[in-house]
VOGU-3710 file (C-alpha; in Angstrom, 3 decimals, decimal comma):
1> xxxxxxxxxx> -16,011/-35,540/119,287  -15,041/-32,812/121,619  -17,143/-29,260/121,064  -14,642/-26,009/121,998  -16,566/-23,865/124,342  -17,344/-20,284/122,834  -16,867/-18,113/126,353  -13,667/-15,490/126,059  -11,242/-15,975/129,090  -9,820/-13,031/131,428
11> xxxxxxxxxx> -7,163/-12,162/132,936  -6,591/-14,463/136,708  -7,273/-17,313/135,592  -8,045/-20,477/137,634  -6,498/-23,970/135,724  -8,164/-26,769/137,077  -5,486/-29,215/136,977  -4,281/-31,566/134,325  -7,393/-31,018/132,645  -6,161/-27,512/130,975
21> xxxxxxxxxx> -9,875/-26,352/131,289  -9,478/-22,168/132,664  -12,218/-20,834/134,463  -12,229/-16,761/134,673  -14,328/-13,798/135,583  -16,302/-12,303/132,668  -13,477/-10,014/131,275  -16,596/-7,274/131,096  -16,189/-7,278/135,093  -15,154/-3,998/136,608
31> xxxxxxxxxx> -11,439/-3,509/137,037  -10,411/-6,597/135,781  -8,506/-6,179/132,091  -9,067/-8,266/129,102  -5,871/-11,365/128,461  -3,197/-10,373/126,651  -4,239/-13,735/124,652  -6,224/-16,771/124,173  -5,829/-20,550/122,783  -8,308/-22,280/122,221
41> xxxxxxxxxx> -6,521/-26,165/122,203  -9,180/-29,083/120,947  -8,213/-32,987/120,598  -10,680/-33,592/117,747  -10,116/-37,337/117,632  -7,824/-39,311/119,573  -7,360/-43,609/119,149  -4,954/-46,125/121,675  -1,643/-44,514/120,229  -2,436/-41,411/119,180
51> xxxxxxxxxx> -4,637/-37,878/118,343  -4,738/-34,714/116,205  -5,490/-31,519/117,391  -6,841/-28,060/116,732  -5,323/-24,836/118,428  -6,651/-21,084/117,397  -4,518/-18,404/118,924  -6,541/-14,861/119,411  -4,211/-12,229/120,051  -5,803/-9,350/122,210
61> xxxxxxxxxx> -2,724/-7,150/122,740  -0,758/-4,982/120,166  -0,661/-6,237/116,627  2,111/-8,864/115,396  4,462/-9,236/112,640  5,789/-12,894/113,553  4,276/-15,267/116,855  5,426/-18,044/118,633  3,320/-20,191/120,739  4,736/-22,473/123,266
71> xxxxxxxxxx> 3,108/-24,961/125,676  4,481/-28,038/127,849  2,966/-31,808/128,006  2,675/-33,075/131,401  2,702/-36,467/130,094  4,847/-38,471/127,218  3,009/-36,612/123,841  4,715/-36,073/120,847  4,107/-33,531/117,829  4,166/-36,195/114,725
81> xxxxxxxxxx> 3,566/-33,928/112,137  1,609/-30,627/111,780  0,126/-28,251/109,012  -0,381/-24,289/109,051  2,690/-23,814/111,759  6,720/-24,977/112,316  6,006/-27,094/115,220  9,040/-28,292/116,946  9,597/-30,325/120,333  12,259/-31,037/122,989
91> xxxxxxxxxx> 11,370/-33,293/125,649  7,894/-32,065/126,801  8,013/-28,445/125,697  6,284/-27,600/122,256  6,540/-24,479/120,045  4,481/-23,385/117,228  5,557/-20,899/115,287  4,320/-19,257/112,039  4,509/-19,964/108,283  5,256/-17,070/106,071
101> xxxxxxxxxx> 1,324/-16,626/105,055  0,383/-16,475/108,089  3,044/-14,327/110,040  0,519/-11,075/110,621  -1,373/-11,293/113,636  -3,918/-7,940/114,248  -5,109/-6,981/117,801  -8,205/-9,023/117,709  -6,951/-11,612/114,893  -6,887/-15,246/115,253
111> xxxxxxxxxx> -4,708/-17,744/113,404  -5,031/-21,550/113,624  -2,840/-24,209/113,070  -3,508/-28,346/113,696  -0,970/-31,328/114,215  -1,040/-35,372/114,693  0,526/-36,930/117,911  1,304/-40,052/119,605  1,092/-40,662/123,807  0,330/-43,294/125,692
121> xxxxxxxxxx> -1,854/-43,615/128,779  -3,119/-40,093/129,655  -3,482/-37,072/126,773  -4,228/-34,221/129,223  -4,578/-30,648/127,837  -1,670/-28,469/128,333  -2,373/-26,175/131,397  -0,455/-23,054/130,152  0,623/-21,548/126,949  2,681/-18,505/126,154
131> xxxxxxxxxx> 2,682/-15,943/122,962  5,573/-14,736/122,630  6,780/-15,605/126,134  3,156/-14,068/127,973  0,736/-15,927/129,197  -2,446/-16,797/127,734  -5,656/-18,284/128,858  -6,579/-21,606/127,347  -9,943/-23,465/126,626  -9,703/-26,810/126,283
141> xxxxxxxxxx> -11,383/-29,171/124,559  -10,201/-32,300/126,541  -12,129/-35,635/126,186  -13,007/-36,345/122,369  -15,906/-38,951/123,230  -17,696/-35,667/124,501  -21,285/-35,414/123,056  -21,542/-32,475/120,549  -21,587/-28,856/122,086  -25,634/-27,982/121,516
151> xxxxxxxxxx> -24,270/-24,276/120,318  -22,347/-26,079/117,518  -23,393/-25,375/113,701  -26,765/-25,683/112,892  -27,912/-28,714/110,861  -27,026/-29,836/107,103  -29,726/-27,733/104,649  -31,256/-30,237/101,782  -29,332/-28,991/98,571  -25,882/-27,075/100,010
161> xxxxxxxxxx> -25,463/-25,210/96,710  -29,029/-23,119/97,098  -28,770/-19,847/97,975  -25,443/-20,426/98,055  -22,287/-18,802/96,131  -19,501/-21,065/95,408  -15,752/-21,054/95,945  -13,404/-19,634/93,153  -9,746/-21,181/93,706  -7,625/-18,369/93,068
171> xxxxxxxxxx> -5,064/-20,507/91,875  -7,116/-22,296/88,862  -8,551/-18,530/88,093  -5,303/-17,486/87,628  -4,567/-20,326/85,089  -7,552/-19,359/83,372  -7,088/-15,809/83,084  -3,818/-16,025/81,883  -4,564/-17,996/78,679  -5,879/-15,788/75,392
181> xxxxxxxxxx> -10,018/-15,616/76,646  -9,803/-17,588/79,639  -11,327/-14,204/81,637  -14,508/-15,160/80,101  -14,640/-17,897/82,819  -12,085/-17,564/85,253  -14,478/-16,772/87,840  -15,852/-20,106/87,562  -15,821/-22,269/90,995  -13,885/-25,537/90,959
191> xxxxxxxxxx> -13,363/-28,333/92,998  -9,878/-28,320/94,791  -8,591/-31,886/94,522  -6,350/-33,325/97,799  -5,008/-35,872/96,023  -2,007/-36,984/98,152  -1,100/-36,218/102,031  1,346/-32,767/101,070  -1,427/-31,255/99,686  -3,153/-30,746/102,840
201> xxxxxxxxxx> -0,166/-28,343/104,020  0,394/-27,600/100,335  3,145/-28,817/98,007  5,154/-27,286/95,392  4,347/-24,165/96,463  0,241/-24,715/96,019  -2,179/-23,387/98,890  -3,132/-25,699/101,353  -6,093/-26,959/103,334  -6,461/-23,818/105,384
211> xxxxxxxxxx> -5,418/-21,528/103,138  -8,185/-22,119/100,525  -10,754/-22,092/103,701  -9,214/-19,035/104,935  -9,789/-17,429/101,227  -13,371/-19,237/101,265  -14,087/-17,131/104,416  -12,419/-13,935/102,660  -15,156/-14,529/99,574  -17,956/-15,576/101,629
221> xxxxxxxxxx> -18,811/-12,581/102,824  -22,059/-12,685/104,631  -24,171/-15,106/102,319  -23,762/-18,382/102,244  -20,384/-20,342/100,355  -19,599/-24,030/99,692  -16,066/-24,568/99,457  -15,927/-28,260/96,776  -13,219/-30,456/98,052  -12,059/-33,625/96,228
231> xxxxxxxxxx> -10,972/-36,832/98,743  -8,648/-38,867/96,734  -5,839/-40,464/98,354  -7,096/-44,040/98,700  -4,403/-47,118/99,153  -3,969/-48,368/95,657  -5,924/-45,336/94,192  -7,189/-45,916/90,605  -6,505/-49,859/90,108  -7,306/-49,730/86,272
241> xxxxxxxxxx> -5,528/-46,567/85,875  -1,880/-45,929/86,182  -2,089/-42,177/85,028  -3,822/-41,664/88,340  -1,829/-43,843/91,167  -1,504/-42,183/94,346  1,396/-42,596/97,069  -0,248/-45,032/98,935  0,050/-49,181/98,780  -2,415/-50,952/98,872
251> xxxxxxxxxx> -2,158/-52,319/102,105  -1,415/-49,020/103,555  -5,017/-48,310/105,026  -3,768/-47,309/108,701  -1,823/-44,275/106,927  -4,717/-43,311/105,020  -6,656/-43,090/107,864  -4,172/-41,152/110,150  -1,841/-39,219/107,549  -4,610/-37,661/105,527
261> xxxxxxxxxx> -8,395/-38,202/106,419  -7,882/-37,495/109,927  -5,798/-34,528/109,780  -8,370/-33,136/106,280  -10,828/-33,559/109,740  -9,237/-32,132/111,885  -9,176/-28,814/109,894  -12,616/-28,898/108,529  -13,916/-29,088/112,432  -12,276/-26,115/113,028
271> xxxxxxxxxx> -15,124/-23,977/114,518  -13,340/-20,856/112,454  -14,665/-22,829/109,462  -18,764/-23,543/110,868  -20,088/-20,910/108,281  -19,248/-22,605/105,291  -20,493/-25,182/103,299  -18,325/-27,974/102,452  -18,329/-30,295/99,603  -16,140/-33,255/99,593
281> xxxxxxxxxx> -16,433/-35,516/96,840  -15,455/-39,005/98,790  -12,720/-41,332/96,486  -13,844/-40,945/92,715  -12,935/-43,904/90,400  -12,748/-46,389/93,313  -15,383/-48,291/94,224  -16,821/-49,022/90,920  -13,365/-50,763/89,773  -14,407/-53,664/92,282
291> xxxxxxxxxx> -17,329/-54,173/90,260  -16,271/-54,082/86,954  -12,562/-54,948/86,709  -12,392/-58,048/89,209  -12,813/-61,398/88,497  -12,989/-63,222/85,387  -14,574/-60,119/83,522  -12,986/-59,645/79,875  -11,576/-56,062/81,501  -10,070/-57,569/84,956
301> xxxxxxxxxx> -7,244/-55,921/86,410  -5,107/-58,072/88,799  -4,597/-54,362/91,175  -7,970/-53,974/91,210  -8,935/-58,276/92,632  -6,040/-57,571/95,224  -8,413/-54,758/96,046  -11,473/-56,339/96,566  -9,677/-58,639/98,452  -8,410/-56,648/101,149
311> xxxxxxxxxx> -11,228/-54,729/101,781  -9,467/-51,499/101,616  -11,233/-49,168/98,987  -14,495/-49,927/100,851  -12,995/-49,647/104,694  -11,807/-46,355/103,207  -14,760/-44,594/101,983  -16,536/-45,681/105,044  -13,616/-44,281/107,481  -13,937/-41,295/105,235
321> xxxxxxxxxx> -17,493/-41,077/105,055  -18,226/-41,483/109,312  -14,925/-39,327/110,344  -15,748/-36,555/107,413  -20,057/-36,911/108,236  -18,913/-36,155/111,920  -18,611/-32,617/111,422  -21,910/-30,990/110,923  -21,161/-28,293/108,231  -19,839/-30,918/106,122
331> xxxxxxxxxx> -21,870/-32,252/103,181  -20,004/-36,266/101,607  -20,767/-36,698/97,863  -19,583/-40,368/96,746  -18,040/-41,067/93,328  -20,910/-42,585/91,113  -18,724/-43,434/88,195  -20,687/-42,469/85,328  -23,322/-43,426/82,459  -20,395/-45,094/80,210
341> xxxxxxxxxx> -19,333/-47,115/83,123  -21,844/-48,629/85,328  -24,990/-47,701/82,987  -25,172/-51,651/82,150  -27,430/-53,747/83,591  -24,872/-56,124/85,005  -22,886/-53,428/86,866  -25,716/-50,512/87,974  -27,611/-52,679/90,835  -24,262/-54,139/91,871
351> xxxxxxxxxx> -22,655/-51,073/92,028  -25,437/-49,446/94,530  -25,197/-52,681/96,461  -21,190/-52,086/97,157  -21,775/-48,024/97,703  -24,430/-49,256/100,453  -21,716/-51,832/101,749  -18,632/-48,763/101,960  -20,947/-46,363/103,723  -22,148/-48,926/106,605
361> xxxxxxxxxx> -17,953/-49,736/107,307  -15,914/-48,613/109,635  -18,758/-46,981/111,826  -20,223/-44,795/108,582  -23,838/-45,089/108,001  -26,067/-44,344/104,846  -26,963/-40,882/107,138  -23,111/-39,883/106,779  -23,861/-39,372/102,527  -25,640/-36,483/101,212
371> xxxxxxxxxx> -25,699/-37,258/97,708  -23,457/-38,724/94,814  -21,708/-37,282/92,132  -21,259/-39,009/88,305  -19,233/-38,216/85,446  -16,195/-36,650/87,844  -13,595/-35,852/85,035  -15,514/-37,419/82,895  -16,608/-36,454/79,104  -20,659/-38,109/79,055
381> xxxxxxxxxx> -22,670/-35,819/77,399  -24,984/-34,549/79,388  -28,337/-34,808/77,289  -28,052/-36,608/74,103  -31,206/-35,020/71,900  -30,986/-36,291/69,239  -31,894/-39,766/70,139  -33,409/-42,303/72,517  -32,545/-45,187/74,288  -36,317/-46,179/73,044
391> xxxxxxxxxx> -35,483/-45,264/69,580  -35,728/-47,905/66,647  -33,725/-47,616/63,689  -34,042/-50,165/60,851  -35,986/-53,027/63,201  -32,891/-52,241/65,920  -33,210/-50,738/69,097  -30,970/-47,976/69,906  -29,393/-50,257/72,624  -28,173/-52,302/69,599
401> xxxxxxxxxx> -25,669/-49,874/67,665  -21,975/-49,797/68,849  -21,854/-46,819/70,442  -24,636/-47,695/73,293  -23,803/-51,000/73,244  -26,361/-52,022/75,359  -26,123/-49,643/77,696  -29,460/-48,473/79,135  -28,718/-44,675/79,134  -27,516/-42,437/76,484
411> xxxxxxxxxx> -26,287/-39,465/78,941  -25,324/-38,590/82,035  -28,863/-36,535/83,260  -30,804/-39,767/82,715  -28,019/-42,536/84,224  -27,748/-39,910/87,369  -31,532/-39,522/87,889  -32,131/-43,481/87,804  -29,153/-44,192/89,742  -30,482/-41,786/92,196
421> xxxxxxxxxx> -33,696/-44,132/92,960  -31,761/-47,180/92,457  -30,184/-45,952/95,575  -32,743/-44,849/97,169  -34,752/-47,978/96,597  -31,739/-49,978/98,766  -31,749/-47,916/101,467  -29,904/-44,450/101,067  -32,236/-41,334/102,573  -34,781/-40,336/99,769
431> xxxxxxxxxx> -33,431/-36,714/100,465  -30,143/-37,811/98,732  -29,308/-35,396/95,481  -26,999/-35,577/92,872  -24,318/-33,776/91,309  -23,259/-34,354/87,459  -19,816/-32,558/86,729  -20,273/-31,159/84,029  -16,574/-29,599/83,139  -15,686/-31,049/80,052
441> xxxxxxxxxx> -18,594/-32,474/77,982  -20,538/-29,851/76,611  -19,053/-30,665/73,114  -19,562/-28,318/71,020  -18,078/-26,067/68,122  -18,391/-26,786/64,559  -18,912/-30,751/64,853  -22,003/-30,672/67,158  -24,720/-32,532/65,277  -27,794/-30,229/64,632
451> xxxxxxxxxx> -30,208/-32,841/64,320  -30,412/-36,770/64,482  -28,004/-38,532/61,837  -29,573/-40,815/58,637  -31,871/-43,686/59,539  -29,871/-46,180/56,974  -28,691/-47,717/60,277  -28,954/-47,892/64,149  -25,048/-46,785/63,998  -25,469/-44,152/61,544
461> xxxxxxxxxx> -28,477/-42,643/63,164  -26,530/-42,301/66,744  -23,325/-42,082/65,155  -24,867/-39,217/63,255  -26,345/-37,476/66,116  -24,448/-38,095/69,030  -22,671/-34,449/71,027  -20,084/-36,932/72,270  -17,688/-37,655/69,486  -15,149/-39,766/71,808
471> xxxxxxxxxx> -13,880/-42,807/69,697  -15,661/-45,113/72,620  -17,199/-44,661/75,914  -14,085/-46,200/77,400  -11,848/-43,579/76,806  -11,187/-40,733/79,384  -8,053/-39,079/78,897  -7,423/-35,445/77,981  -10,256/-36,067/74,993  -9,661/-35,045/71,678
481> xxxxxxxxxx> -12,420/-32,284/70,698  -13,836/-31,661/74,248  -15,462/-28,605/75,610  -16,764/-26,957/78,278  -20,278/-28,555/79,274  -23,110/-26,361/81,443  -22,130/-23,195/83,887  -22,158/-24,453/87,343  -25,354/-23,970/88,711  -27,443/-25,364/91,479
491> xxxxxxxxxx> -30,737/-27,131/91,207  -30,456/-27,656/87,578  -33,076/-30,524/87,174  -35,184/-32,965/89,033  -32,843/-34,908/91,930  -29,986/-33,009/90,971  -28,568/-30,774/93,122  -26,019/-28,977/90,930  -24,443/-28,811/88,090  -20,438/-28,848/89,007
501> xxxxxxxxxx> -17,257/-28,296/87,072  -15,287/-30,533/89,722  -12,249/-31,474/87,586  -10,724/-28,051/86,396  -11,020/-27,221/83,294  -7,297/-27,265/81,804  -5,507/-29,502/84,128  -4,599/-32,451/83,099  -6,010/-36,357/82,926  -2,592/-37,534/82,564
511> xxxxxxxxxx> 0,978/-37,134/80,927  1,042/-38,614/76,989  4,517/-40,244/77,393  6,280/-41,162/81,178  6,923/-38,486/83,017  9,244/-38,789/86,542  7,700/-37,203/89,700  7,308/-36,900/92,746  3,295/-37,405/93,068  3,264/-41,268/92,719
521> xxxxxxxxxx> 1,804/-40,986/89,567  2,605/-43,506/86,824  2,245/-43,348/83,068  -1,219/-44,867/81,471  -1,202/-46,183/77,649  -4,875/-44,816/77,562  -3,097/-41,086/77,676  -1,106/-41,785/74,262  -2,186/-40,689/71,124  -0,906/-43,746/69,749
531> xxxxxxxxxx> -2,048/-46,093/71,661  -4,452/-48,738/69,816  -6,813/-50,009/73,107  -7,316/-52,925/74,921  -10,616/-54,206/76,808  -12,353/-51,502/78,177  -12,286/-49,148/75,366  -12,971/-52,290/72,777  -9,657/-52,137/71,457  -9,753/-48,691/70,167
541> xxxxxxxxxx> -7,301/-45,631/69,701  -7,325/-43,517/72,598  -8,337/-40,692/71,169  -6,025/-38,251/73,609  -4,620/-35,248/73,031  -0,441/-34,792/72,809  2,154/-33,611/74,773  0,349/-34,002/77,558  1,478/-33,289/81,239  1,215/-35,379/84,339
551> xxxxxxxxxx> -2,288/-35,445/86,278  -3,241/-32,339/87,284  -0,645/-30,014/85,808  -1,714/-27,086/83,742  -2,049/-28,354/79,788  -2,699/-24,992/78,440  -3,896/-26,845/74,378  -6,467/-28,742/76,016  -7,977/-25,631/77,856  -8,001/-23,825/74,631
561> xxxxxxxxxx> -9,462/-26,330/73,390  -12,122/-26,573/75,600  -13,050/-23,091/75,338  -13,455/-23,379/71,587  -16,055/-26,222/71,810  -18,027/-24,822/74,995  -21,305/-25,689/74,740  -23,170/-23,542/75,683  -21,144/-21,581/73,266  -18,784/-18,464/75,634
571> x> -19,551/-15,351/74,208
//
């Protein structure tokens, strides 16, 4: 991937050619003034038909209230589509021109926009480019196969979140604080979830890409920041559940590839963006589908064997995973599912087999992950204390009652601290962590258990004691008598790296009845009160909440709620 060279261009300029690249006297040099401007133009990754690209404008002259950029292609490229500017074209000639967010431009200030485009044969960097109808000096970033710049960010740290503050997204906060108590945590950081292409630019009025790493710069300050992005935009997203389906087919891999992780890239190389630390949770509540709702299981899902088939949920975490793991201040967590889901004997090896198979496709490697996260808006109780799974009851084992069914962990701190060798043991670097979200299952309030429940059973001794009071496992929709688990924190345990709340607290799972929009996303039985079950939750009510809105929409009850069983308690 091409590296933007750091030197500041003067005035006199010599253009080598096609290849856009200025050379200049060191604007320091007697007599010689400073540009009125700068661009600094970068094709960050570029295939047979096509490329995005990065352009920062610095603006060295008087301040601005509005800019226009405009540049010229000496061959046959075309502006696709673009984020962070109005770009518009007639024949060769190209102008960018600002948003409404971004319209101030100081005597010193920098603003940066990025677009996709198609050519053919030659992609030479534009030789000049005007602000506002002067001239600027350009450095160009022209051939993306170039080896990394060796003055490029310095190298990934072990755990990101040490020493580290985390984002707040204003927006969420704001939500918070504007329900009765929500202050009490609205300075909490959350993840921010790109879960279709328009939120990139932003959609419905929401911030976009840029403008929550633009704010993450604003709160950084000088320490350290990681800024927790959520990847989730796969073809045929969520096979097993409709409340989550995103605007892509399931064939539709090439779009996923160029309409959304390329251009997410594309921003996150930005060199503006080299000081922070970002988090991207890769694809949560893919991969595991493949391994336990295919085939002739009991909880199949015929969406979910078309998947498997074509390959696509595991060519796109590894496009994700090598294009994403390319830049070097970026840090890849991959969905883990969670205790309740792959915590069974029959799905935990296989599952670490098929995250080993997505992150060596489509030129990833098990270097490109950093760590995995589990329970990603999830409700698995963290740390169940009030029993074992070596616990005997009545001559049967834990294992045996209903509730574990089996399973071989009662919680989510034991499942993600075995899971973490498992992986390990096939291959992953040992200096993988973890990261347990831990948003929503702190269960608490008056119906915590203070102690184990009676030994007349195996069921009533874990039914008696268990935090999570879900009807089953199985069910995951806006939970009935949730709350808000552990504070984000970071190394909160052995192989863990942090504690997360990665699903904000108060936005939805899903709407309780159909709902039309505009997201792609459909209506799922498992998000209706009334609903009596089917396979995967053994045929049991669903145990959500009412009046539900779509995925991701502010549902103001179930925040309350959530406050009001915290655990730890707020005070």
């Amino acid at each position: 991937m091409s590296r933007t060279r750091t030197a500041l261009l003067a005035a006199m300029a010599l253009v080598a050619g096609a290849t856009g690249t200025a050379f200049a006297v060191d604007p320091g040099s007697a007599g010689i003034a400073a540009v009125p401007c700068t661009v600094d133009y970068e094709i960050q990754n570029q295939w047979s038909t096509g490329f995005t690209a990065a352009v920062t404008v610095t603006n060295n002259s008087a301040a601005k209230s509005s800019w226009s950029l405009k540049w010229s292609y000496s061959g046959n490229q075309k502006v696709t589509s673009g984020w962070n500017a109005k770009l518009s074209q007639s024949g060769a000639a190209v102008t960018a021109a600002n948003e409404t967010y971004n319209a101030q431009l100081a005597t010193g200030g920098s603003v940066s926009f990025g677009f996709q485009g198609s050519y053919s044969g030659s992609n030479a960097i534009p030789a000049t480019f005007t602000l506002d109808g002067v001239t600027c000096n350009v450095d160009g970033g022209g051939d993306p196969t170039d080896p990394p710049d060796p003055e490029g960010p310095s190298s990934r740290v072990d755990n990101p979140y040490e020493g580290a503050k985390v984002y707040v997204n204003p927006e969420w906060s704001a939500n918070a604080a504007a329900e009765p108590g929500g202050s009490r945590i609205a300075d909490q950081p959350t993840g921010v979830w790109l879960d279709r292409t328009a939120a990139i630019n932003g959609a419905g009025g929401k911030m976009g890409l840029r403008a929550h790493l633009d704010e993450a710069l604003r709160q950084k300050g000088s320490g350290e920041l990681v800024v927790q992005l959520v990847i989730y935009n796969l073809p045929g997203r969520d096979c097993s559940a409709l409340a989550s389906n995103g605007e892509l087919k399931a064939d539709e891999i090439g779009r996923y590839k160029t309409e959304y992780i390329d251009p997410i890239k594309a921003i996150l190389a930005d060199p503006k963006y080299a000081s922070l630390r970002i988090v991207t949770t890769v694809e949560i509540d893919s991969l595991p589908n493949l391994v336990t709702n295919t085939g002739s299981r009991p909880t199949a899902v015929p969406q979910c064997d078309v998947m498997k088939a074509n390959g696509n949920y595991v060519k796109g975490v590894g496009y994700a995973l090598d294009k994403l793991g390319d830049v070097p201040n970026v840090y890849n967590y991959v969905d883990a599912g969670h205790h309740g889901w792959i915590g069974w004997d029959d799905n935990f090896g296989p599952s670490a087999a098929l995250f080993k198979e997505a992150a060596s496709a489509e030129g990833a490697t098990v270097n490109d992950v950093h760590g995995f996260i589990t329970n990603t808006a999830n409700y698995s109780a963290l740390k169940e204390n009030n029993f074992t799974i070596n616990d005997t009851v009545a001559g049967k084992s834990v294992r045996e009652s209903k509730w574990v069914d089996w399973n071989r962990y009662t919680d989510e701190l034991s499942f993600a601290q075995a899971f973490r060798d498992q992986l390990v043991s096939i291959g992953f670097p040992s200096g993988i962590g973890m990261l347990i979200d831990t948003s929503r299952n702190g269960w608490g309030g008056t119906a915590r258990p203070s102690g184990p429940g009676a030994q007349t059973s195996v069921d009533t001794y874990v039914d008696g004691g268990r935090y999570d009071r879900r009807i089953h496992l199985g069910n995951w929709c806006n939970q009935s008598g949730a709350g808000l688990g552990e504070r984000p924190q970071a190394a909160p345990a052995a192989g863990i790296d942090a504690y997360v709340w990665m699903k904000p607290p108060g936005e939805s799972d899903g709407s309780s009845k159909a709902i039309p929009n505009e997201e792609g996303k459909g209506f799922d039985r498992m998000c209706d009160p009334t609903y009596t079950g089917n396979p995967r939750n053994n045929n049991n009510m669903s145990g959500a909440l009412p009046d539900a809105p779509v995925s991701g929409h502010w549902f103001s009850a179930q925040f309350r709620q959530l406050m009001q069983n915290a655990y730890p308690p707020l005070s």
